[in-house]
Each structure stands twice: as structure tokens, then as C-alpha cells.
DSSP file (Angstrom, degrees, kcal/mol; ACC not computed):
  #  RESIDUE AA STRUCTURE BP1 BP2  ACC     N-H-->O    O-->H-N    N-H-->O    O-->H-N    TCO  KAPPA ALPHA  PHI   PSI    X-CA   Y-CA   Z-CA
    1    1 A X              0   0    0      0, 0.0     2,-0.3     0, 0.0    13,-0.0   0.000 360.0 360.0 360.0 131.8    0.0    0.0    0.0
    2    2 A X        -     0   0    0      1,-0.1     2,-0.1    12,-0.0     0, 0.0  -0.721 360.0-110.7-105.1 162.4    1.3    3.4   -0.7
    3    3 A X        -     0   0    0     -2,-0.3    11,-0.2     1,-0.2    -1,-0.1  -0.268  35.1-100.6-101.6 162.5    1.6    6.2    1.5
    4    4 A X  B     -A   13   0A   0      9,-0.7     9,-1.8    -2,-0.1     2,-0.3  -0.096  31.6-122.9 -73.3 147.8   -0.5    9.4    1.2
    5    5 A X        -     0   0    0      7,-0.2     2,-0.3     6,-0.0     4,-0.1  -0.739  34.3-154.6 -94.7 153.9    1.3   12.8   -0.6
    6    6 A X        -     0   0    0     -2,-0.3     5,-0.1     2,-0.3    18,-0.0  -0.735  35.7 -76.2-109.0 166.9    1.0   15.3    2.0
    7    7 A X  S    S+     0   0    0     -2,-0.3     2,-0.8     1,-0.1    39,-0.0   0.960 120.5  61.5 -29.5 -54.6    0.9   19.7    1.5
    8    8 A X  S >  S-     0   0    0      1,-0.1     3,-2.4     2,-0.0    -2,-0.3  -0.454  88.7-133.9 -96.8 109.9    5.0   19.4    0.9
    9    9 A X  T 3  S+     0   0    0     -2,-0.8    -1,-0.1     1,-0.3    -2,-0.0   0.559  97.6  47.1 -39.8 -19.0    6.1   17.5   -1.6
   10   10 A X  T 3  S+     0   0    0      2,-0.1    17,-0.3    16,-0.0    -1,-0.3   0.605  96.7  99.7 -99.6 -10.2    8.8   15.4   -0.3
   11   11 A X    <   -     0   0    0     -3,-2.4    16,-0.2    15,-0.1     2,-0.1   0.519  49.2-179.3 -39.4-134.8    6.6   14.6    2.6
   12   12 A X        -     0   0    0     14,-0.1    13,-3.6     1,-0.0     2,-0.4  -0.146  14.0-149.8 163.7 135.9    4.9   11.7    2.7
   13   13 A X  E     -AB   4  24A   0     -9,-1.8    -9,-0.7    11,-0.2    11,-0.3  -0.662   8.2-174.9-123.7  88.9    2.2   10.0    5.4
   14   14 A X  E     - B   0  23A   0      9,-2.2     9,-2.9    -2,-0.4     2,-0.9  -0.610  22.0-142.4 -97.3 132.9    1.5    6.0    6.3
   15   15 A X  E     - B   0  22A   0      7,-0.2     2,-1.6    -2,-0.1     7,-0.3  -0.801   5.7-152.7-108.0 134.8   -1.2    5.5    8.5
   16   16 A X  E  >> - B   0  21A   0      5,-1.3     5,-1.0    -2,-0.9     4,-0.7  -0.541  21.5-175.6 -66.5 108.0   -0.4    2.5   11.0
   17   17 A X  T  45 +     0   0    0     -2,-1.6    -1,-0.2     1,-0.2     5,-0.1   0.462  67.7  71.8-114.8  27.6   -3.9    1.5   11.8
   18   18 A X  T  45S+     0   0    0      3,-0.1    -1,-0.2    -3,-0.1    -2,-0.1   0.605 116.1  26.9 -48.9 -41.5   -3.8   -0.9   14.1
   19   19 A X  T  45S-     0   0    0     -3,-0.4    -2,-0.2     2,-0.2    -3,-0.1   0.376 102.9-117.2-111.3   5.6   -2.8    2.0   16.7
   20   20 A X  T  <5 +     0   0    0     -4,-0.7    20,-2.0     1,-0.2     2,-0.2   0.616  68.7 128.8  62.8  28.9   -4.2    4.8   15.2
   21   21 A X  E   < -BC  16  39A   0     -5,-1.0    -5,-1.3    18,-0.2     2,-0.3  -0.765  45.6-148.6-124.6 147.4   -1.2    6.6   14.6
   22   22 A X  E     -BC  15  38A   0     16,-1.8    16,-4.0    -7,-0.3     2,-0.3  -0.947  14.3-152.0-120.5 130.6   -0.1    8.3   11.4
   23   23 A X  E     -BC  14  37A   0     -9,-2.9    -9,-2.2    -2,-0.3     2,-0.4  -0.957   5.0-151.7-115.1 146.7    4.0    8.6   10.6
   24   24 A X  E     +BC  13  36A   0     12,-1.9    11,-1.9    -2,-0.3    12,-1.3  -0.797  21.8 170.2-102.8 146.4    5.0   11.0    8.8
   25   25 A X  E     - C   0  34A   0    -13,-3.6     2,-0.3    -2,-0.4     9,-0.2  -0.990  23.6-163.2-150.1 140.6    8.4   10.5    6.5
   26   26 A X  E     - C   0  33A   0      7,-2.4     7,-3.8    -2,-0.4     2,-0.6  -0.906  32.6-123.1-119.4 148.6   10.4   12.2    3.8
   27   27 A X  E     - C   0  32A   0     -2,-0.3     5,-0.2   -17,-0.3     2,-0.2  -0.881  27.3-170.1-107.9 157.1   13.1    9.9    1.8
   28   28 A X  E >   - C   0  31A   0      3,-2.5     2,-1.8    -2,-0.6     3,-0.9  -0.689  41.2 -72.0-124.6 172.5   16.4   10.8    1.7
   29   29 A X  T 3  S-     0   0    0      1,-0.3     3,-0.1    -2,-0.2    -1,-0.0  -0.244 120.9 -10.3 -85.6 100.6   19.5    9.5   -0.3
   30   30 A X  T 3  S+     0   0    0     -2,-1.8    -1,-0.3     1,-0.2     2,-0.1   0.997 131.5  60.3  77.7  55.0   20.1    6.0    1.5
   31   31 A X  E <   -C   28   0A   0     -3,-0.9    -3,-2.5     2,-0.0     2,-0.3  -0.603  68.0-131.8 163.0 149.0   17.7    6.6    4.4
   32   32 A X  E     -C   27   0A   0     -5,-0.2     2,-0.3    -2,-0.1    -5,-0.2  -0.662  29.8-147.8-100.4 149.5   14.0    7.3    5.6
   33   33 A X  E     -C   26   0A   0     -7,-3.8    -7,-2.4    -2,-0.3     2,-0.7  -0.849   4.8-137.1-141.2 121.1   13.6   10.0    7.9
   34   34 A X  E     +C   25   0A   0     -2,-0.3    -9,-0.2    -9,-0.2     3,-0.1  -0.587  29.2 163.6 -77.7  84.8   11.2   10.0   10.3
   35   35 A X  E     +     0   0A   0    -11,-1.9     2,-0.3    -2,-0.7    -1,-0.2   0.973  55.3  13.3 -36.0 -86.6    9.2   13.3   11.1
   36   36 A X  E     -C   24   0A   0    -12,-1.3   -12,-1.9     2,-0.0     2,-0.4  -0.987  33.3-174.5-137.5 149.7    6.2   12.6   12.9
   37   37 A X  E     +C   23   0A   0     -2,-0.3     2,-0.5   -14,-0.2   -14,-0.2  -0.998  23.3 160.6-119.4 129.4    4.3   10.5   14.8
   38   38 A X  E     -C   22   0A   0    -16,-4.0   -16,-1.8    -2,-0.4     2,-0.2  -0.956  39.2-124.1-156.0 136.6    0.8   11.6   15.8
   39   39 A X  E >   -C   21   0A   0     -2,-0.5     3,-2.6   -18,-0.2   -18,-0.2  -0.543  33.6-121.5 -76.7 135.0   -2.2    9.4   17.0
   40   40 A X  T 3  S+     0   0    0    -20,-2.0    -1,-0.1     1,-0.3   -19,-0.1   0.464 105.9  72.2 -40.9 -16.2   -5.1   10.3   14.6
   41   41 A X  T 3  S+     0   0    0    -21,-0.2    -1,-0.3     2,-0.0     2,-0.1   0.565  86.0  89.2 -94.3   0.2   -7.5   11.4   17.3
   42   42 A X  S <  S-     0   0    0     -3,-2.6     3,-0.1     1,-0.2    -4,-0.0  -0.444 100.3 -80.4 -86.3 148.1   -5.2   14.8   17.6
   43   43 A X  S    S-     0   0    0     -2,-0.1    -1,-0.2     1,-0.1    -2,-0.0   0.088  70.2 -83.1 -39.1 152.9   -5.7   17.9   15.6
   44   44 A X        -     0   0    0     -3,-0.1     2,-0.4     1,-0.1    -1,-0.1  -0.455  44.9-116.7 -62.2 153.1   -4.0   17.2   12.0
   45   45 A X        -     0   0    0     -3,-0.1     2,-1.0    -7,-0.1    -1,-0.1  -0.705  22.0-157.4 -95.0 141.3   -0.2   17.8   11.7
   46   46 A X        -     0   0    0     -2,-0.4     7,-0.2     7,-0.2     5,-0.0  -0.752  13.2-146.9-133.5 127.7    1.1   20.6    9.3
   47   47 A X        +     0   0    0     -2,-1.0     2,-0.3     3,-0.1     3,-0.2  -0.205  52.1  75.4 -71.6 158.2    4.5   20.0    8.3
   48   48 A X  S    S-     0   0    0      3,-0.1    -2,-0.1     1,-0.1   -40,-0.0  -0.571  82.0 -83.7 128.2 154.0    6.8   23.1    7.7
   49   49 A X  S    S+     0   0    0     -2,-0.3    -1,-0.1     1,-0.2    -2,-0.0   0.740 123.3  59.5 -10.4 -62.6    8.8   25.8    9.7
   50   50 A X  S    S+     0   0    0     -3,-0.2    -1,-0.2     2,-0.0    -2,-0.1   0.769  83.2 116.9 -78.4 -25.7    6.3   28.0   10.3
   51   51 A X        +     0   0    0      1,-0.2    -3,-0.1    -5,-0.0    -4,-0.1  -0.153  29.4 172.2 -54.2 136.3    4.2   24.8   12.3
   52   52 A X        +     0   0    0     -6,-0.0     2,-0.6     0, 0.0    -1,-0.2   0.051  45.8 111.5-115.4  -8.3    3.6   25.6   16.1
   53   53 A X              0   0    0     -7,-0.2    -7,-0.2     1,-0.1     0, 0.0  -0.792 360.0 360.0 -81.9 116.8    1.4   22.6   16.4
   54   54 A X              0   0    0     -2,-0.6    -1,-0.1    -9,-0.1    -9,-0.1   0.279 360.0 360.0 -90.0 360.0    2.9   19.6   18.6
């Protein structure tokens, strides 16, 4: 299954759903990197700078 495009283009979102938790991931050359993790029942996350949300 492939993961969801998010606002930012290299972004990229899988939701685990067993747990209810969505990670958020960019790839990078010869490595995933691991954003976020935020359980689904929390405000949405919005990725960027400017984001104040935790």
C-alpha cells in the first residue's frame, strides 16, 4: 500500500492502523527520515517551519 502525498512535496504520510497513529516521512538519499508520529484522534499535523502545532 502506498503512503499518502502530504501539502509538501517530499513529505509523505502511512497511517499505522492498528494503533491509530499516522508517521510522517520524507526519503532521503540512503535513508527514511522520520518526522512525525501523531495518533489520529489529535488535531492534523502541518509540516513546515512555520508549524507551532505539537
Amino acid at each position: 500500500m502506498a503512503a499518502q502525498a502530504t501539502d509538501t512535496a517530499d513529505v509523505r504520510a502511512k497511517l499505522v492502523a492498528d494503533y491509530g497513529y499516522r508517521e510522517f516521512y520524507r526519503v532521503a538519499p540512503g535513508a527514511v527520515e522520520v518526522l512525525h508520529i501523531r495518533h489520529t484522534s489529535r488535531r492534523p499535523w502541518r509540516s513546515g517551519p512555520t508549524s507551532s502545532q505539537t
